[in-house]
C-alpha positions, -999 to +999 in steps of 0.1 A: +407+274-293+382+294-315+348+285-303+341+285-343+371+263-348+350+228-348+326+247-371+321+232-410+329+269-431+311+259-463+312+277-493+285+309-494+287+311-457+289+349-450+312+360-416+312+390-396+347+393-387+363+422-365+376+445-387+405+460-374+424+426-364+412+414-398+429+440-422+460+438-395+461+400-403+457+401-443+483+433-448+507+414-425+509+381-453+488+399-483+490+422-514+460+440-506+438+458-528+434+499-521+398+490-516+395+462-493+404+485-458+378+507-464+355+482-477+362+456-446+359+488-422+322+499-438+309+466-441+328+442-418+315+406-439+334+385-456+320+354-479+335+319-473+348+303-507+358+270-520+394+267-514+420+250-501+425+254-464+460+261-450+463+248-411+437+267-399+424+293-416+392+295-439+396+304-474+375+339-476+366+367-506+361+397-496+332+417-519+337+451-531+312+479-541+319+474-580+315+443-599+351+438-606+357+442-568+366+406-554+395+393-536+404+359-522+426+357-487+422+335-460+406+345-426+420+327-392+384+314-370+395+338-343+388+368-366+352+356-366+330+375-350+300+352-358+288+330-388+256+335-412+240+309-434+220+311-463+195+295-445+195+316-415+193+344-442+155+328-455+140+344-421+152+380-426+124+405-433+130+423-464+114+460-463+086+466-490+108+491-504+135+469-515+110+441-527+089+463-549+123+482-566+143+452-566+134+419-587+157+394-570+145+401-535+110+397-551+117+370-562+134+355-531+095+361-517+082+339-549+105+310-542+102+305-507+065+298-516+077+271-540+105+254-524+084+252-488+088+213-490+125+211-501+143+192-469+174+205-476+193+233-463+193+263-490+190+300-491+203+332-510+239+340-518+253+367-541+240+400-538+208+393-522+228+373-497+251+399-490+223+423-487+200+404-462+233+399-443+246+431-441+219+455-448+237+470-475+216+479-506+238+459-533+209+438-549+201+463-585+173+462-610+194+442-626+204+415-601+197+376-606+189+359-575+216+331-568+207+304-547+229+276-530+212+242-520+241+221-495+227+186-508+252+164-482+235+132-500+227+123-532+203+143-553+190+124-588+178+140-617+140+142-612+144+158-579+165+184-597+145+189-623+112+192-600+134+227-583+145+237-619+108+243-630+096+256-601+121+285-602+111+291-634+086+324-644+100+344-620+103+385-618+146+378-619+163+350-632+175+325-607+208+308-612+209+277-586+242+265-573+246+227-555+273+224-530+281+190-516+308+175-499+331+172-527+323+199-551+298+225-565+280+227-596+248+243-617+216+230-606+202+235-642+230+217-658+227+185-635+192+180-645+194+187-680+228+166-686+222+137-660+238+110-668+261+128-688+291+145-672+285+182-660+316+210-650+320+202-609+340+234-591+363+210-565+387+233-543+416+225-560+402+230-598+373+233-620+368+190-634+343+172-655+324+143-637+295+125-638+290+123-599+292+149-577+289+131-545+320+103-553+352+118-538+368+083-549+361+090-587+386+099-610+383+135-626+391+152-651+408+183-647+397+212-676+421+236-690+415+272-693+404+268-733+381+240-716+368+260-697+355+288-717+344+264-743+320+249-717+306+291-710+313+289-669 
């Protein structure tokens, strides 16, 4: 067995895997992308997503260089070289360069400040995840900074309300995702909606709910139409 078998892969988890035996494993059960080889070869990371798992394997995307470059596969834990958490990613220096041309990464400095009391495990994902990770320069003038917070237990309104304002005023905009057990959702919509339900992304659909944390409640699923109506 994998040592990183018994490991929980959450979603915006970010894996070095070995590239050769990884593009020999996806071309083998995959209609690959043209860009993906080279990609995987330059930059051997892939980002763990919210899926469903099948026997073993983790339920990957792999990033290209353009915006319209994603694809989802699934990665088997002995492809992985070793694992990176947004957390892990909070302790990586950022040259001055990159801070003073780039606004997310800035910004990333800004909210570390801010959030120095907030107990739970969170850190960058997106670009400026990828980037920290990787070293590549993907983060752009133009970049928001994303954020994941893994809130295992219950989070209520105040609390979520209390991080909304204090990423506010910032050099980027910062778009703050909540992943829990069950599902993931917008930060920003939980605290303005709460009670009310909010869109929840489960890995087998995007639902309506009132509760993120419930995997006994009963959701609704939301059509395509739905779904655009609701601006995700």
């Amino acid at each position: 067995m994998s040592h990183h078998e018994g490991h929980a892969f959450q979603p915006h988890y970010l894996l070095a895997v070995d590239p050769k035996q990884f593009i020999e494993a996806v071309y083998k059960y995959s209609s690959v992308p043209e860009w993906v080889e080279e990609q995987v070869q330059t930059t051997p990371f892939v980002v763990v997503r919210r899926g469903l798992a099948t026997g073993h394997e983790i339920p990957i995307g792999v990033r290209g260089k353009e915006r319209n470059q994603r694809w989802a596969a699934f990665c088997h834990p002995k492809l992985v070289k070793s694992i990176i958490t947004p957390s892990q990613l909070l302790t990586r220096p950022i040259p001055t360069s990159r801070v003073n041309a780039t606004p997310a990464l800035r910004t990333l400095d800004f909210l570390k400040d801010r959030w120095m009391d907030l107990d739970r495990p969170w850190g960058p994902q997106g670009s400026v995840g990828f980037e920290l990770a990787t070293g590549s320069h993907v983060a752009t003038l133009g970049s928001d900074l994303d954020i994941v917070i893994y809130a295992e237990n219950r989070m209520m309104a105040d609390e979520a309300n209390f991080l909304c304002a204090r990423a506010m005023n910032l050099p980027a905009t910062v778009d703050i995702r909540v992943e829990t057990p069950v599902c993931g959702f917008s930060l920003r919509e939980f605290a303005s909606e709460s009670p009310a339900a909010i869109l929840m992304r489960a890995p087998n659909g995007i639902m309506l709910g009132t509760d993120p944390w419930d995997d006994e409640l009963t959701i609704k699923y939301l059509t395509h139409d739905a779904v655009r109506s609701r601006h995700i």
